[in-house]
C-alpha positions as CSV (number, residue, x, y, z in Angstrom):
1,X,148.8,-103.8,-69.7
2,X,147.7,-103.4,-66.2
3,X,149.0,-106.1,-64.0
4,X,145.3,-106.5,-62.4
5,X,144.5,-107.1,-66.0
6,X,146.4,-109.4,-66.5
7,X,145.3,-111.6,-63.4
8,X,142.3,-111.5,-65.3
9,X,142.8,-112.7,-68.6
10,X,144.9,-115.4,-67.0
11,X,142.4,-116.8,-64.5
12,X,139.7,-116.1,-67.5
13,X,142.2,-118.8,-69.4
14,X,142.3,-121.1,-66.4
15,X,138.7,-121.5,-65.5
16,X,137.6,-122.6,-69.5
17,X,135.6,-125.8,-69.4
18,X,138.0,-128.9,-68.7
19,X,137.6,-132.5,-69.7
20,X,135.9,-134.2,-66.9
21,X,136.3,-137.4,-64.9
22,X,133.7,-140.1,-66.1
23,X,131.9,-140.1,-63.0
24,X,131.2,-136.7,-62.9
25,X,128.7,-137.5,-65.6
26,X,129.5,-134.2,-67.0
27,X,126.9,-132.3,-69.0
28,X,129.2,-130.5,-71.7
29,X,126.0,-127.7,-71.9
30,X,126.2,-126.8,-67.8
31,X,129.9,-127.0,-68.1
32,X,130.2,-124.0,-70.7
33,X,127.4,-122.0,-69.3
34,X,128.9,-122.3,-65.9
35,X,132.6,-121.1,-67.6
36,X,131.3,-118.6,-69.3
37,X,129.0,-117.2,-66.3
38,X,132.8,-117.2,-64.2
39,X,134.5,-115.5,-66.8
40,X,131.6,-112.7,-67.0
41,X,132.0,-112.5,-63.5
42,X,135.4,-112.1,-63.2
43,X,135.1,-109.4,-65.8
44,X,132.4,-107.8,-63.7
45,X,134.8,-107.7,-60.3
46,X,137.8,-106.2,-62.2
47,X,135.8,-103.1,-64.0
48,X,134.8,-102.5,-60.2
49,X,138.0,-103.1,-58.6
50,X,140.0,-100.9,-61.2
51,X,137.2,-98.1,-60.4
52,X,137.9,-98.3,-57.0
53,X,141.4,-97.8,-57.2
54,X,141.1,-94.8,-59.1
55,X,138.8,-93.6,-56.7
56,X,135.9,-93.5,-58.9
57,X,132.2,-94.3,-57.8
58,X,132.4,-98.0,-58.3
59,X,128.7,-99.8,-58.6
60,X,128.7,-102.8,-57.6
61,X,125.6,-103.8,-59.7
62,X,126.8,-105.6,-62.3
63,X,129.3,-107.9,-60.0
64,X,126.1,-108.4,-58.0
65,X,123.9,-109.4,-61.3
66,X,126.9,-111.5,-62.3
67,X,127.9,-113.7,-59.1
68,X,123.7,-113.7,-58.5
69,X,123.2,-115.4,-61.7
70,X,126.4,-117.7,-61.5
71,X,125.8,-118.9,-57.6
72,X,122.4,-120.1,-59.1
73,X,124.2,-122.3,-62.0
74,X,126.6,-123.9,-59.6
75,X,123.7,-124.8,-56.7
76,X,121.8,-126.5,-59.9
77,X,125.0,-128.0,-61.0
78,X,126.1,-129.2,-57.0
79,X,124.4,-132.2,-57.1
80,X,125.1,-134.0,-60.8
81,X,127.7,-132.6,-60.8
82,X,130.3,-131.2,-57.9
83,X,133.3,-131.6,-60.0
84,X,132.5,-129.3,-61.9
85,X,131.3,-126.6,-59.1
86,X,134.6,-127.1,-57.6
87,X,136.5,-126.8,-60.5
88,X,134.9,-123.3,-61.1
89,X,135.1,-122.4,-57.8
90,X,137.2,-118.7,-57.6
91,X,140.6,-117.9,-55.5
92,X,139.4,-116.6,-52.3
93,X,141.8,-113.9,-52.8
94,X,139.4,-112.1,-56.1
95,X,136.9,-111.1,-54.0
96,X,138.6,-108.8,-51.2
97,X,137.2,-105.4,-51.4
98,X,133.5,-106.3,-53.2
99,X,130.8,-105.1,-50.4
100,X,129.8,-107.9,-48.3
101,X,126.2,-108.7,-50.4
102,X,128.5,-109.7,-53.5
103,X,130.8,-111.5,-51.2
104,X,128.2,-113.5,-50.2
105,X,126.5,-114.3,-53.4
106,X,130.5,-116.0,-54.2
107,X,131.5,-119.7,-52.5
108,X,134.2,-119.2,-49.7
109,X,136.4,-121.7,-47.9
110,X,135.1,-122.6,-44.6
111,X,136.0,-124.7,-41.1
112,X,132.8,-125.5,-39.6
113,X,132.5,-127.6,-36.4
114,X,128.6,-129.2,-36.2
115,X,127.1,-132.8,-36.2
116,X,126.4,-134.6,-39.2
117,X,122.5,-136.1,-39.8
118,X,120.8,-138.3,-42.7
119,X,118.1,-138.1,-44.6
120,X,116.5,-141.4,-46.1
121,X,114.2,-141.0,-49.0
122,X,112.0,-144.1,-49.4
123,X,110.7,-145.1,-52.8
124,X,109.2,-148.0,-52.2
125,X,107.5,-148.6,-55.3
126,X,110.2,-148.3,-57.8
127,X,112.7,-150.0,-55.2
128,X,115.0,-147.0,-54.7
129,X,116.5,-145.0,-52.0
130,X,118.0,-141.7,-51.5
131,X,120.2,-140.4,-48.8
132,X,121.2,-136.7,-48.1
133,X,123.7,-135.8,-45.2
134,X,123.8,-132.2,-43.2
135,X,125.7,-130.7,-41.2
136,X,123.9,-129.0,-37.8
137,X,125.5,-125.9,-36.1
138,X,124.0,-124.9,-33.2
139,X,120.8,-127.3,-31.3
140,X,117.1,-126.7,-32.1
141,X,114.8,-124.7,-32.4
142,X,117.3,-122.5,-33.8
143,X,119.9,-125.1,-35.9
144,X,121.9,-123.6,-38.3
145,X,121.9,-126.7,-41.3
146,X,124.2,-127.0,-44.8
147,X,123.7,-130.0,-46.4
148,X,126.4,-132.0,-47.8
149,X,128.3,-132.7,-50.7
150,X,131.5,-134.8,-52.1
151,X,133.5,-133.4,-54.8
152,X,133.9,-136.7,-56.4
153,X,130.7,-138.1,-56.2
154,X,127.5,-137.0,-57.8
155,X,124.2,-137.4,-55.5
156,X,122.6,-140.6,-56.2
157,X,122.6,-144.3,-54.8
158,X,125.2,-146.7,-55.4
159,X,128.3,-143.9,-54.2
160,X,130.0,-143.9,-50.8
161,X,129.6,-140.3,-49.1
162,X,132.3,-139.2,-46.8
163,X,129.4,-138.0,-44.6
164,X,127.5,-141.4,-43.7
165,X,130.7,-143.1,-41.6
166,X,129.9,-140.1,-39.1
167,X,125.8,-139.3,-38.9
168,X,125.4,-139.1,-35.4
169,X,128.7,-137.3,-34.6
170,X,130.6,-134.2,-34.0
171,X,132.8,-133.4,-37.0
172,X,135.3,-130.6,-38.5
173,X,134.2,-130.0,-42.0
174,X,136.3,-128.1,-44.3
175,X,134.3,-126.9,-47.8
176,X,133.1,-124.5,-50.1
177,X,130.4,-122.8,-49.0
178,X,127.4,-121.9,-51.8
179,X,124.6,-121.0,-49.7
180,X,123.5,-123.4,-47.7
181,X,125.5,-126.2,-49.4
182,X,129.3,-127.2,-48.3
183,X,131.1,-129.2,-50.9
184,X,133.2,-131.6,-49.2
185,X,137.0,-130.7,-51.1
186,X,139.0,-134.0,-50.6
187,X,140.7,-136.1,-48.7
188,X,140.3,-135.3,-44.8
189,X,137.5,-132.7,-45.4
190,X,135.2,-134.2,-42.4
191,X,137.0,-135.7,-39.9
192,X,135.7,-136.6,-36.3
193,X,135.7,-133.1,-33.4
194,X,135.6,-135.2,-30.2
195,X,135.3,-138.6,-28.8
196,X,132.2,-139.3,-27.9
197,X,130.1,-139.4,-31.2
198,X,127.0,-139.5,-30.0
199,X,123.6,-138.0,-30.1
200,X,122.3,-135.7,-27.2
201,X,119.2,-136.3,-25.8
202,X,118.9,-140.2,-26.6
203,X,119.8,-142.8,-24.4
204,X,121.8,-145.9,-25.7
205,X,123.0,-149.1,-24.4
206,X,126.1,-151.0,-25.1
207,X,127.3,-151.2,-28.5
208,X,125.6,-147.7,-29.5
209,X,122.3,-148.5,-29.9
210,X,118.8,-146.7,-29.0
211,X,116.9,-148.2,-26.3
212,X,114.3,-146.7,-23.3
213,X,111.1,-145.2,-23.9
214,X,111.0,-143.2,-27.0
215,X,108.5,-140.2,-26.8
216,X,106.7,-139.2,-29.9
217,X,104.4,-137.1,-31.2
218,X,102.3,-137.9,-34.0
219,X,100.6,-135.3,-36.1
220,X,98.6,-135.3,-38.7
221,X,97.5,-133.0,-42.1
222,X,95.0,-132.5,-44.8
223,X,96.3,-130.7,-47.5
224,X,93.9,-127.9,-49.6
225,X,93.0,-130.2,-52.3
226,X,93.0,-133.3,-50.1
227,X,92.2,-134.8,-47.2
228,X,94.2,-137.9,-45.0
229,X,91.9,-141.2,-45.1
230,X,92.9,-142.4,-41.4
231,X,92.0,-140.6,-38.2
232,X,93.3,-140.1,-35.0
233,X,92.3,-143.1,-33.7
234,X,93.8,-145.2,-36.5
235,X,96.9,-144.0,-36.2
236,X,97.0,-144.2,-32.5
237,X,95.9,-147.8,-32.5
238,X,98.8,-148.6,-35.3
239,X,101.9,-146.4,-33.5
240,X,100.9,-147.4,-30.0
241,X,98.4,-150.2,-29.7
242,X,98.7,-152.6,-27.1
243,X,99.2,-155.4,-29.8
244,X,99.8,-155.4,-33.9
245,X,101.3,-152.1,-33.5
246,X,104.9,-150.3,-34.1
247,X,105.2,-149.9,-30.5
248,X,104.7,-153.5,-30.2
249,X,106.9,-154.4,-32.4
250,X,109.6,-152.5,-31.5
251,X,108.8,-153.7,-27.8
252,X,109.0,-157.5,-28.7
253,X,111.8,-157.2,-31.0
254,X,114.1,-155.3,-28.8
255,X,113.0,-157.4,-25.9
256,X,111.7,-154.4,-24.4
257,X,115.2,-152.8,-25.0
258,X,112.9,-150.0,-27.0
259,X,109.2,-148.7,-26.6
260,X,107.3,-146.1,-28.3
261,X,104.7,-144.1,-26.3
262,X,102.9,-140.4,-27.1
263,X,100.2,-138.6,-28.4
264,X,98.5,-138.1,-31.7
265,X,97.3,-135.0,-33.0
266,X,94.9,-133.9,-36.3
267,X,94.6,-133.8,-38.8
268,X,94.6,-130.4,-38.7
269,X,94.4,-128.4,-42.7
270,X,98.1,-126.6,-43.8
271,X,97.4,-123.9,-46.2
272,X,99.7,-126.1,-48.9
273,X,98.3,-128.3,-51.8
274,X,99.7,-132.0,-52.3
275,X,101.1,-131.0,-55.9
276,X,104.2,-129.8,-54.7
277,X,106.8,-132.0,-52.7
278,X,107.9,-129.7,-49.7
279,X,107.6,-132.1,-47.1
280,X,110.1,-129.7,-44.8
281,X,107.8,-126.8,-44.8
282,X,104.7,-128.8,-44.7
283,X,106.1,-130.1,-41.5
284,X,107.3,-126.8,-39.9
285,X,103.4,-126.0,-40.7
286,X,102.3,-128.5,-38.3
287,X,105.1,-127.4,-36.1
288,X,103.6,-124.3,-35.5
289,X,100.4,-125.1,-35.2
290,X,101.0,-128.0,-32.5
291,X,102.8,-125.0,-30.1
292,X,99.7,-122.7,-30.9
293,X,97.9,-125.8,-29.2
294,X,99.9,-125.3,-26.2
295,X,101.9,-128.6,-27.3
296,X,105.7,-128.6,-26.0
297,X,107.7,-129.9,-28.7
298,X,110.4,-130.3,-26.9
299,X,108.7,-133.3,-25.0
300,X,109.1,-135.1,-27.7
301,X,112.5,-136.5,-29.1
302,X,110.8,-138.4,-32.1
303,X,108.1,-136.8,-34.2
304,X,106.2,-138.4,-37.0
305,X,104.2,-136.1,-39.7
306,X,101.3,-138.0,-41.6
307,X,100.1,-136.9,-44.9
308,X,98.2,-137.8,-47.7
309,X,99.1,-139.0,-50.7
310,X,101.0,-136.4,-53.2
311,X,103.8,-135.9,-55.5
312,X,106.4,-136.8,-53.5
313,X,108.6,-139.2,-55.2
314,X,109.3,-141.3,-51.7
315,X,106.2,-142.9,-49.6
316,X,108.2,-141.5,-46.9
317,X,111.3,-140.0,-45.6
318,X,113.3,-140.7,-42.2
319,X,116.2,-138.6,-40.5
320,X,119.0,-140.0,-38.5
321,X,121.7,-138.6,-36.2
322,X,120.1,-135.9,-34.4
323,X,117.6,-134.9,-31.8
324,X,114.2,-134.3,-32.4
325,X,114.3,-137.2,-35.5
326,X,112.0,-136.7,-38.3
327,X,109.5,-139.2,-39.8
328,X,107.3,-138.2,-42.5
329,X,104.7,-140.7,-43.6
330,X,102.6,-140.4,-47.0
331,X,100.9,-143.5,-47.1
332,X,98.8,-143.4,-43.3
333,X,97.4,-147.0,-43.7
334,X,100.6,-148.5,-44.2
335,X,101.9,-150.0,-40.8
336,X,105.6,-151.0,-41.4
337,X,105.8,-147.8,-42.8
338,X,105.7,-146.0,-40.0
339,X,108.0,-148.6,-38.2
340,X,110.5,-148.4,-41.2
341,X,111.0,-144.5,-41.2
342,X,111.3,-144.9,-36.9
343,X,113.7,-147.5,-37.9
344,X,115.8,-144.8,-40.1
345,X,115.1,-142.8,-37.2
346,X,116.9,-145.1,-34.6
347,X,119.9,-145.3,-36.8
348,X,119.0,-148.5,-39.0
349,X,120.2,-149.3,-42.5
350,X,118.0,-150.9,-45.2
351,X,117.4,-155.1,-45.2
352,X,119.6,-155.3,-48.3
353,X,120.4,-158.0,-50.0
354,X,123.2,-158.3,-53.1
355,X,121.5,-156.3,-56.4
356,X,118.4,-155.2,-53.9
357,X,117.8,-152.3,-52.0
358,X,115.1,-153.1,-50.2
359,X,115.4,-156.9,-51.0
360,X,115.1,-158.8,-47.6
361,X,111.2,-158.6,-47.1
362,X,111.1,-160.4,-43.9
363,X,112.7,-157.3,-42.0
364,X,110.8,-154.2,-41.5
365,X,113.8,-152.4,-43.0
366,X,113.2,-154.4,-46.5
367,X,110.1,-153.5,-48.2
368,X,107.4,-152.1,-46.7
369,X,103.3,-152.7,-47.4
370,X,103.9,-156.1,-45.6
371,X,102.8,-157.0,-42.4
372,X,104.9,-156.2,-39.5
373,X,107.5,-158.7,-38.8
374,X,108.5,-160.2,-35.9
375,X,113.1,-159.7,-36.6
376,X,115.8,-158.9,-34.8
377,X,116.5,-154.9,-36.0
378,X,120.2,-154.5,-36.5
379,X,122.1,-151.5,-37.6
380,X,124.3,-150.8,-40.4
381,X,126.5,-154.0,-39.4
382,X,125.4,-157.7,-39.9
383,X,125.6,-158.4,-35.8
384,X,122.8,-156.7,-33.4
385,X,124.0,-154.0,-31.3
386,X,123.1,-153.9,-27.6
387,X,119.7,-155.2,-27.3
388,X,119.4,-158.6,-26.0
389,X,118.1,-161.2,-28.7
390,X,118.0,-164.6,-27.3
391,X,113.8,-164.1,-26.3
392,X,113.8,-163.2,-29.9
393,X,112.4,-165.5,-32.4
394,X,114.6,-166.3,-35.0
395,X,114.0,-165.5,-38.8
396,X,112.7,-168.9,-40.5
397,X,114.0,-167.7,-43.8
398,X,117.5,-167.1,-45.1
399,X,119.7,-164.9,-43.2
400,X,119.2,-161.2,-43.5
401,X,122.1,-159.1,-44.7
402,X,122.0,-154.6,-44.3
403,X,123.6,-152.9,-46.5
404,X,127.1,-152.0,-45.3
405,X,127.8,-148.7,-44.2
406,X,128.5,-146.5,-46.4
């Protein structure tokens, strides 16, 4: 027998579906069709790699059919269940000679270097969150982005991601890379690339935390089938009012450590419908349409994107740890919404209390559809960072715990 052959049959044995860890919540179905997807392509790259070696015409069709059809198992598989991706990842090694298409259709080992940001989903309603980490390449407009993924840990609350210690700063990553997913590999897989771990573009004060003026823009949408139910004006008076607004707030809180000031723009229509959650492309919509308005985007740092209602799981979603942040609202009424997506925006955890996500109502960063409240904001720790609190009035109820970092 052939020794490539035999390489074959061997790795064909090795990458069989294997009993699981319990928190991979493994799905003995995905597990099998994912095994038997490698072993098919692994057949696939050694008809073509014997051809070539005998100097026959090798098509790489079915290797490409194969790895095309197995890359999409593992990316549905990478977030319930990255054990299993990893377990089935292939040696590096098996695919030297395939053309570079089929190469690339295959995970590979990579060192990136890039800065890590957050995504906070908002679910207000049912009481639950979500949180999705990146890593960013290169600075906007042009950012190369990968989201994140641990090995161990399946993507939903309640787990500690390796990622969230670091949103905000440069780091080394070393992973498999699927696309535009990195699966984090183990222990000392992200670790910090410099010293100063913070975020261009945003001034800070002692301790790490946001203050100054902060410049946003505002804009707002009407989908095809449906149009937002608060103008310009509204929204203008509730972001930057003179009173009762998130500016004030923010202003009062912070004892004037932080403003809010810009413009509001809209609603202007996006050719999308509200009965499909892409919240990203809706927003790089308006994106393109404020710079066909002769707007400079890169005036403004913070940028909030209003729309109505839709199927959207979250009433809103806030990024952290890079420059411009990303607010999107879907509720356009709701005041402390806006101030609790800026919050995730300025690098504040939830107002958690034990068994409760959003459990501590008296802090903007607890549930939202209250009115604003008048509390000191403080970030992932239990002590405020840097803004000066003793013009602050205190909280008349019981003391306010954030969820820890995680």
């Amino acid at each position: 027998m052939p020794h490539a052959l035999t390489v074959f049959m061997v790795l064909a044995l090795v990458l069989l579906p294997r009993t699981s860890p319990a928190h991979d919540e493994l799905d003995e179905t995905s597990a099998s069709r994912i095994s038997t997807s490698t072993n098919q392509l692994i057949t696939a790259i050694g008809e073509y790699q014997r051809a070539a070696a005998a100097h026959r015409n090798a098509p790489a069709a079915k290797p490409r059919l194969s790895a095309r059809e197995r890359r999409n198992l593992l990316l549905d598989a990478i977030e319930r269940q990255p054990g299993l991706t990893l377990r089935q990842s292939l040696p590096t090694g098996l695919t030297m000679g395939l053309p570079a298409d089929v190469r690339d259709l295959i995970e590979q080992e990579v060192e990136l270097t890039g800065r890590v940001t957050g995504l906070h989903g908002d679910d207000m309603r049912n009481k639950v969150s979500t949180r999705k980490y990146f890593l960013e390449l290169t600075p906007e407009p042009h950012s190369v982005r990968y989201r994140l993924h641990a090995a161990d840990l399946p993507d939903h609350p309640g787990h500690e991601h390796p990622a969230a210690p670091f949103v905000g700063k440069a780091v080394t990553v070393r992973a498999l890379k699927i696309d535009g997913q990195l699966l984090l590999t183990g222990e000392g897989a992200i670790e910090a690339a410099d010293s100063t771990g913070t975020t261009p573009n945003i001034t800070t004060v002692s301790g790490g935390t946001v203050s100054g003026t902060q410049n946003t823009l505002v804009l707002l949408a009407n989908f095809q089938d449906k149009a937002l139910s608060c103008s310009a004006t509204q929204v203008n008076n509730l972001m930057f009012g003179p009173s009762g607004s998130v500016g004030d707030l923010y202003r009062e809180t912070s004892a004037s450590a932080v403003t809010f000031s810009g413009s509001v723009y809209g609603p202007w229509q996006i050719p999308y419908s509200s009965g499909v959650c892409s919240y990203g492309t809706w927003s790089s919509a308006l994106d393109n349409m404020a710079t066909a308005q002769g707007i400079n985007l890169n005036n403004f740092p913070r940028r909030v994107y209003v729309f109505p209602q839709n199927v959207c799981s979250s009433a809103g979603y806030g990024s952290s740890g890079g420059t411009p942040t990303r607010a999107w609202i879907f509720y356009c009424g709701t005041t402390d919404l806006y101030a609790h997506e800026l919050g995730h925006n300025l690098g504040f955890r939830h107002a958690w209390i034990p068994g409760t996500e959003y459990g501590d109502k008296s802090d903007i960063m607890g549930q939202s559809g209250h009115p604003l409240r008048r509390t000191r904001l403080r970030p992932a720790g239990s002590r405020p960072l840097g803004y000066k609190t003793s013009t602050v009035p205190a909280c008349t109820r019981s003391p306010r715990r954030q969820r820890p970092t995680r």
